[in-house]
N, C-alpha and C positions, 0 to 999 in steps of 0.2 A: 321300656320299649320291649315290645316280645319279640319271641324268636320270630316268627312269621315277618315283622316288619322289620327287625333287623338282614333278617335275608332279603325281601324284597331289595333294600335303601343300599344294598352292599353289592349290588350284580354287575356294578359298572366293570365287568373282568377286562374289557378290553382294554378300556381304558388304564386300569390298574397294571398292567402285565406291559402298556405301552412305556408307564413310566420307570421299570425296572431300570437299572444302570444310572448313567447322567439326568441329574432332572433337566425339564430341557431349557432354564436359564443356562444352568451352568453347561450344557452343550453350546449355549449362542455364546458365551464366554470363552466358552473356547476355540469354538468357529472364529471369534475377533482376532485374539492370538494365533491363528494360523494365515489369517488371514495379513494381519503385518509380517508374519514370515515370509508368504509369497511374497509381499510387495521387496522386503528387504533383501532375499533371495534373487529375487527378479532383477534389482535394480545391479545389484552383485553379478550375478551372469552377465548382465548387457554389458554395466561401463567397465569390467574388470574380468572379463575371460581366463586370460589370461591365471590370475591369481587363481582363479577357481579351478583352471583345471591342474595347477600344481599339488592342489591342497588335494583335489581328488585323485590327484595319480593317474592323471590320464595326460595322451600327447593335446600339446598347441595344436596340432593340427585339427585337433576337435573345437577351436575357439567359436567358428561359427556357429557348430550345431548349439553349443553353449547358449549363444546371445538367441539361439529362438526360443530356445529353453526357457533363457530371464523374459522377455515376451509373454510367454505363457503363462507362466508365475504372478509376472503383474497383472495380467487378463486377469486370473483366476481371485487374487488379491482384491481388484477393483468389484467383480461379482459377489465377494462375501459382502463389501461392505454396502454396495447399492441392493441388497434384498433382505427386506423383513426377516422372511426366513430364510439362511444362507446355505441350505441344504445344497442345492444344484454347484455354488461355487465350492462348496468342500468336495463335493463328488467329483469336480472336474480334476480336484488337487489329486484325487485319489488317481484318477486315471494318469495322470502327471506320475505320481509315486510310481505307478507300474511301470512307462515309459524309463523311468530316470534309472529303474533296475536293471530293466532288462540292457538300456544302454551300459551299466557299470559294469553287470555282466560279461558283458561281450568284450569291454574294457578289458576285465580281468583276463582271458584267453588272451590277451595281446601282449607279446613275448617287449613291446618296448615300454609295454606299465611298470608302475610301481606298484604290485601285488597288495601290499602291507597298507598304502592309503587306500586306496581301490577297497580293499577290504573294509577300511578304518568309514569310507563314505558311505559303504554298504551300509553299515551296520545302523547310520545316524538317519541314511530313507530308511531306512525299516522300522526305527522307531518314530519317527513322523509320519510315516504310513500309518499306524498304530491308532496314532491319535487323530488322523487324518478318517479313518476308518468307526471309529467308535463316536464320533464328533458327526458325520455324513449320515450312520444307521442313527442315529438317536433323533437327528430333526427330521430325518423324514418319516418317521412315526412321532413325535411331538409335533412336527407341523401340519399336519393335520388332525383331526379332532374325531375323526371319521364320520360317517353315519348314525345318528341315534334320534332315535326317535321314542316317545313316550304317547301315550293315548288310554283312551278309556272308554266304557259302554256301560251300558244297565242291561243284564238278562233278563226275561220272565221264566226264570229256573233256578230251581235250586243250587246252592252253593258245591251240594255234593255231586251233582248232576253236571254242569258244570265243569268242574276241577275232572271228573272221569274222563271227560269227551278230548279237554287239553291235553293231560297226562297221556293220552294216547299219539305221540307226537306225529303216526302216520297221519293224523285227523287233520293238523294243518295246512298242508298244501288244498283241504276243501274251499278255507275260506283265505289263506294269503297268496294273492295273486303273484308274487316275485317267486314262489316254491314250485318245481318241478314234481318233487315226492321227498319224502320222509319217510328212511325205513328203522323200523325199531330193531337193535338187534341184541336188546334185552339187556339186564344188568346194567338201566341208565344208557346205555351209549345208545346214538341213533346216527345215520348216516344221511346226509342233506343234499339235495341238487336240487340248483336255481337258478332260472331262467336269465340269459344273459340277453345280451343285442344282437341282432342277425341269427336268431337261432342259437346262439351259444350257449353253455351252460356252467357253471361254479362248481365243484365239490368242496364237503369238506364234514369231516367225522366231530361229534358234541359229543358229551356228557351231562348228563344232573349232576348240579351241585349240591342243591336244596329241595327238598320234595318234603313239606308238611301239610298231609292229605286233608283237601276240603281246602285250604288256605294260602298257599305259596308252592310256586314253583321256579328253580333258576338251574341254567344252564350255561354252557361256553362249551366253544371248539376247542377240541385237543391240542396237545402242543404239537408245532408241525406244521398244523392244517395252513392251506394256501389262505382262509379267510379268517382272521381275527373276531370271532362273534359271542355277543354272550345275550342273553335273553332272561325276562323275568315276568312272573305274571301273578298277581294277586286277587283271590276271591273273596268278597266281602258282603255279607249279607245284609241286603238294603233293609233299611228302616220300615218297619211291618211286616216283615215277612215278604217283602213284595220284589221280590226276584233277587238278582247277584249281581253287584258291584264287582266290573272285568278291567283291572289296571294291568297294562302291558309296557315295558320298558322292554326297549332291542337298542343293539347297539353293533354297528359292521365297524373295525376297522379293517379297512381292505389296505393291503401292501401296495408297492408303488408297481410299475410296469403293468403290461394287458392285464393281468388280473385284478388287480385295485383297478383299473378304469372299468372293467366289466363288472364288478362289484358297485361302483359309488353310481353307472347306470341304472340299476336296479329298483331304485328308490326316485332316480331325479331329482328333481330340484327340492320337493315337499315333500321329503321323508315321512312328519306329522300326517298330513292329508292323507298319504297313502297308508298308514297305521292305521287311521281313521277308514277308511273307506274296509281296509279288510275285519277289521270289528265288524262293522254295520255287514258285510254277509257272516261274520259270525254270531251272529247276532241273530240272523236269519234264518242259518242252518239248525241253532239251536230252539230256537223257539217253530218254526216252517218246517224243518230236516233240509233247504235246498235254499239253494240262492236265489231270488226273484227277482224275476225280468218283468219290467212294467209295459204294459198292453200296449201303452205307449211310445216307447222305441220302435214296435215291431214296424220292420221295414221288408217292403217284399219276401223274399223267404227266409231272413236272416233277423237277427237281432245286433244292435249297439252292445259294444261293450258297459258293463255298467260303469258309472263314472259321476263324479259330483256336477248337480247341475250347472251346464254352459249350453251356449249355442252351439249349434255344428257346426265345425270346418269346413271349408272348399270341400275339400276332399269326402267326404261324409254325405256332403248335398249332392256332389256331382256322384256319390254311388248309387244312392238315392233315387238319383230322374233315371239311371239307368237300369235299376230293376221294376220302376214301373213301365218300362217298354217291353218286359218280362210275360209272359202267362204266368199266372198265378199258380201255386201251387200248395194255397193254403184251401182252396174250394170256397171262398169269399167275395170271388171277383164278380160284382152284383151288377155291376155298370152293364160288362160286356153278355150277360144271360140275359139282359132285358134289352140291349140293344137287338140279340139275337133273337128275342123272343117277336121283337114289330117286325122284322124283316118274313117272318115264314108267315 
């Protein structure tokens, strides 16, 4: 295998960097096990308060708040085991953790505890937090898979010609429509912003991993960055000399909360398609210099977005009937110069 395809075949960074720590079997293994803790826990708090709060050093008169407690527990117990992936039930546990501290805490200020158990239960939520915490981060990046997408085109350009126009990573946002801009700021790094929903937008700082000129290019986002991305793209010189084989492999994992939803937006539902469609203007730009809008979209003074062919929407037809109630402002409107033309 050469270097060239061993870098392209190896780009999957996101993915790689996702699975650091617990593989995520052995995180849903351990999600199970925490999961019979809440339930065992749970059932402990509810029928036996009592014993529970001696063992923790706190007064009876907390029994109550106890049995909501085993409640919770079991809740949380019952969510690990009804979901595939039991991300959300460990997260709940975690949020439980922080509850149950801050309650032993407050315990511990109270002049009628027992300090030394009080301490002694601290000690056994912090290590179940622990596990309750590295068990919650690991499936909610193993449970999902993120964004990837793979695609391909044929240039009528050269391989080197080609590779220049990519390497230039401000050149992207011409032909990928999710890009804002790409700024290069030398020495491999370049800085990214892309278009979210309602106007929003993503950031996040890449590097080159692999840059073997004429042949492969691969990149990822720094560590840190809010979006997990890594990118790869291969030039291949088609058979006879007849332009350059364009193989593009991307890959988002976006985090959980606003930002992973404004991310996994980005692409929708056909990642592929849309990797596909931004080839075919780069495709465009390199062989044209520009993206081509076909004669046929044109609508009153506006053009469709370009798009793989379908019918128009409601929405599209009804904009439609309503720039032709428009004057034209293309100087083409032939109808109304010869209507005006019988009238004089």
């Amino acid at each position: 295998m050469s270097t060239a395809q061993a870098s392209f075949d190896g780009t999957t960074y996101a993915a790689e960097r996702a699975q650091l720590g617990l593989p995520k079997s052995s995180a849903k293994r351990l999600a199970k096990g925490l999961g019979w803790f809440s339930l065992g826990l749970g059932f402990a708090e509810l029928l036996a308060p009592k014993a529970i709060a001696k063992i923790s050093g706190v007064s009876n008169a907390h029994t109550g708040l106890i049995r909501v407690y085993g409640l919770r527990e079991i809740a949380a117990g019952i969510t690990i085991f009804a979901q595939e992936n039991p991300a959300a039930g460990v997260w709940s546990r975690v949020a439980g953790d922080a509850l149950d501290l801050a309650s032993l805490g407050k315990a511990f200020a109270s002049p009628s505890a027992k300090r030394g158990r009080v301490a002694f239960a601290t000690a056994n939520v912090l290590a179940v937090t622990a596990l309750d915490l590295i068990a919650a981060k690991q499936l909610s990046t193993n449970g999902s898979q993120g964004i990837h997408a793979k695609a391909s085109c044929v240039v009528n350009r050269a391989p080197e010609e080609v590779y220049a126009f990519w390497r230039n990573f401000e050149n992207l946002s011409r032909f990928m429509k999710h890009l804002e801009s790409v700024v290069d700021h030398g020495d491999g790094r370049s800085h990214w912003v892309a278009k979210g929903p309602a106007g929003s937008t993503v950031e996040w700082d890449a590097t080159i991993i692999a840059d073997v000129p004429d042949e492969v290019i691969t990149w990822r986002s720094l560590e840190g960055s809010d979006v997990d991305h890594a990118g790869a793209v291969r030039f291949e010189r088609a058979p006879g000399g007849r332009g350059t084989i364009v193989k593009v492999n991307i890959q988002y994992n976006p985090p959980a909360g606003v930002v992973g939803a404004t991310v996994a937006k980005l692409f929708g539902e056909e990642p592929e398609q849309q990797l596909d469609d931004d080839l075919r203007r780069f495709k465009q730009v390199m062989e044209i210099g520009e993206v081509v809008v076909s004669d046929a979209t044109l609508l009153g003074t506006g053009y469709f977005a370009q798009r793989p062919a379908r019918p128009a929407d409601v929405t599209e037809l009804e904009e439609a009937e309503s720039m032709e109630s428009l004057p034209s402002q293309t100087g083409t409107n032939y109808d109304d110069t010869r209507a005006e033309g019988r009238t004089i």
